[in-house]
C-alpha positions in Angstrom: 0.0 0.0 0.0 3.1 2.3 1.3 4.4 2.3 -2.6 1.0 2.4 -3.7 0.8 5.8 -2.2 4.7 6.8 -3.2 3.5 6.0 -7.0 0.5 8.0 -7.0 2.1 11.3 -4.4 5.2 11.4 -6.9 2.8 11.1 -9.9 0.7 14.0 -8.8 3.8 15.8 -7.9 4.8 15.9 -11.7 1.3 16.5 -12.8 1.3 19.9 -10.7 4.7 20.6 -11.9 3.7 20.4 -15.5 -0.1 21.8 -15.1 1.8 24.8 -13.5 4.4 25.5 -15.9 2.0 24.7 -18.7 -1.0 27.3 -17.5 1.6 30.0 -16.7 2.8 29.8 -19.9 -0.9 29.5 -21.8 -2.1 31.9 -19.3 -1.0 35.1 -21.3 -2.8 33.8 -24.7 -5.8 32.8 -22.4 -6.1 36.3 -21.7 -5.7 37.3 -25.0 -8.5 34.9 -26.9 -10.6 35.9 -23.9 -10.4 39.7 -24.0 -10.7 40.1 -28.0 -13.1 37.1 -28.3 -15.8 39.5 -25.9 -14.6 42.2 -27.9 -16.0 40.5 -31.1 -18.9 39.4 -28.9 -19.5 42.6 -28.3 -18.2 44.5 -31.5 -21.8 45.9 -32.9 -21.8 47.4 -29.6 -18.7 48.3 -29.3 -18.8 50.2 -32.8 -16.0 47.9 -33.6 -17.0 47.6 -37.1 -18.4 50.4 -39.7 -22.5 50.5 -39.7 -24.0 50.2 -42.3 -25.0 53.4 -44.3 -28.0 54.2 -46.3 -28.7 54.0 -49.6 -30.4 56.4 -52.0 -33.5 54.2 -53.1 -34.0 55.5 -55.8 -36.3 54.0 -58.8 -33.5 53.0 -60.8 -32.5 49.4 -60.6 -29.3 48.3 -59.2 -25.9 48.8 -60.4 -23.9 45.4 -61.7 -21.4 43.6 -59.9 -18.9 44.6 -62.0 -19.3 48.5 -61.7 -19.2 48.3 -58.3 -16.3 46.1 -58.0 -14.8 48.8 -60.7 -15.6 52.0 -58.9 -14.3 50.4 -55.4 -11.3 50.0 -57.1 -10.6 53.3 -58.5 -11.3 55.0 -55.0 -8.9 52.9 -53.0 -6.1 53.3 -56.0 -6.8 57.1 -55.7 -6.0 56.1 -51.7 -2.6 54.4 -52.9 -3.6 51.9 -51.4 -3.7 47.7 -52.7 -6.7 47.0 -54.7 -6.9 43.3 -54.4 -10.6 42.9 -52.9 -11.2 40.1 -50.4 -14.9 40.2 -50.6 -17.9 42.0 -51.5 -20.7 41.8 -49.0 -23.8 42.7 -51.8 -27.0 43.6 -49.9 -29.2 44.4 -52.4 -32.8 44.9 -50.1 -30.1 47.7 -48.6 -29.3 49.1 -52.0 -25.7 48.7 -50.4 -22.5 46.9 -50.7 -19.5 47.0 -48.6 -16.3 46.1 -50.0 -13.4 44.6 -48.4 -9.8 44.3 -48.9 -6.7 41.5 -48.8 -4.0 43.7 -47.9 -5.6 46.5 -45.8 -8.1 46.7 -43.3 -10.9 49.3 -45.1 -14.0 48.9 -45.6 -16.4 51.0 -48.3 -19.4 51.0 -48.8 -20.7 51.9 -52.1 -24.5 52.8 -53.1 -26.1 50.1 -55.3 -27.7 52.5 -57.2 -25.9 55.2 -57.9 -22.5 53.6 -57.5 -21.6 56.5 -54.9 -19.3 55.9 -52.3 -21.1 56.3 -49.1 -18.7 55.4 -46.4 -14.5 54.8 -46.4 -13.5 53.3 -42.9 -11.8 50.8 -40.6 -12.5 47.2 -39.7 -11.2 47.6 -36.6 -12.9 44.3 -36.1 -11.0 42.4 -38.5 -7.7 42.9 -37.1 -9.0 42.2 -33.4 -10.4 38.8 -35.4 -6.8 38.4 -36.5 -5.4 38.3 -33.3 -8.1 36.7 -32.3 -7.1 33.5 -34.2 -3.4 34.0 -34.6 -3.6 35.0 -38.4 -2.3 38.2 -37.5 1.5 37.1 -37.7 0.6 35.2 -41.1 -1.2 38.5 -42.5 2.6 41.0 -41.4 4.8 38.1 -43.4 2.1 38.0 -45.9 1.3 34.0 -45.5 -1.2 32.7 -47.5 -0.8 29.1 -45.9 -1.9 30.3 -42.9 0.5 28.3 -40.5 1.2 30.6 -37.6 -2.9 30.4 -37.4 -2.8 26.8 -37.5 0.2 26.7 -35.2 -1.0 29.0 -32.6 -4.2 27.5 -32.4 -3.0 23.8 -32.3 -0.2 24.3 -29.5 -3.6 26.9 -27.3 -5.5 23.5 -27.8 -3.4 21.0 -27.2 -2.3 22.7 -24.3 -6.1 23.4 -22.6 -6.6 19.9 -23.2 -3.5 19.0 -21.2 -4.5 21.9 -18.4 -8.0 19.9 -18.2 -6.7 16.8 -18.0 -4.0 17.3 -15.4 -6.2 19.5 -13.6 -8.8 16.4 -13.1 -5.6 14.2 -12.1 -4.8 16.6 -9.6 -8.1 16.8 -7.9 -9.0 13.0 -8.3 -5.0 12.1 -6.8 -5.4 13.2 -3.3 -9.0 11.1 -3.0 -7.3 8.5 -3.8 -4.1 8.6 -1.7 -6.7 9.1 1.4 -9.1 6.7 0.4 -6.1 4.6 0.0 -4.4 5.7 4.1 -8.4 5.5 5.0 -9.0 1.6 4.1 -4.9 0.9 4.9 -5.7 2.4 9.0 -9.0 0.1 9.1 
């Protein structure tokens, strides 16, 4: 029973070591998915992200795709800014579209109708969701494969995995060790 005991005391000894060491080190990006994932809870709220403006609505029907896409171009080369478009968000019962970009973090929003541009600002919310999931590190070196993302969040989940599991072997240790001296004193 005596070595018994040893096994499981040196055991949980190693399991606090490592939970400790583990959590201190996971404790700062704990922080950090916590604080900017309420901030992206919250980012409506917040006014973390452009609202949406309003359109003309006027009887005319609405622009193409294409002229959109064109004149969103034009105004963020006027900028000097990259003109590679990430995606267009088309809401055409808004009679708006806002346009987004790959190498920047603006947002316009362009009438439907009219093709005017209603709105030039920042998706602040973007680059909080980039550091958020770690793709912030791929999108300074300009990574398309995405691997500090995939890194950062594999070694955050491997290692609240290993937090919960030693954490459960640290609780459930000690009940055994007494219910071990309990039954070994009978």
């Amino acid at each position: 029973m005596k070595i018994k005991i040893n096994k499981l005391a040196k055991s949980t000894r190693l399991y606090r070591k490592l939970h400790k060491t583990v959590a201190i080190i996971l404790a700062i990006f704990i922080l950090l998915i916590s604080v900017t994932g309420a901030l992206l809870a919250w980012k409506s709220e917040l006014y973390l992200k452009p609202s949406t403006q309003k359109a003309s609505k006027i009887n005319t029907p609405l622009l193409a795709l294409e002229t959109i896409e064109k004149n969103a171009i034009t105004y963020v080369d006027s900028l000097q800014l990259s003109t590679i478009i990430d995606r267009i968000d088309y809401r055409p019962k808004k009679g708006v579209a806002k346009i987004r970009f790959d190498e920047h973090f603006t947002e316009l929003q362009i009438d439907c109708y009219t093709g005017k541009i209603l709105s030039v600002k920042q998706r602040t919310d973007t680059i909080i969701e980039k550091i958020h999931d770690g793709s912030i590190l791929d999108y300074f070196i300009q990574n398309d494969a995405s691997i500090f993302k995939l890194l950062y969040s594999t070694i955050i989940a491997l290692g609240l995995i290993f937090i919960s599991v030693s954490g459960i072997i640290l609780w459930i240790n000690p009940k055994k060790i007494k219910k071990i001296k309990n039954t070994d004193y009978q």
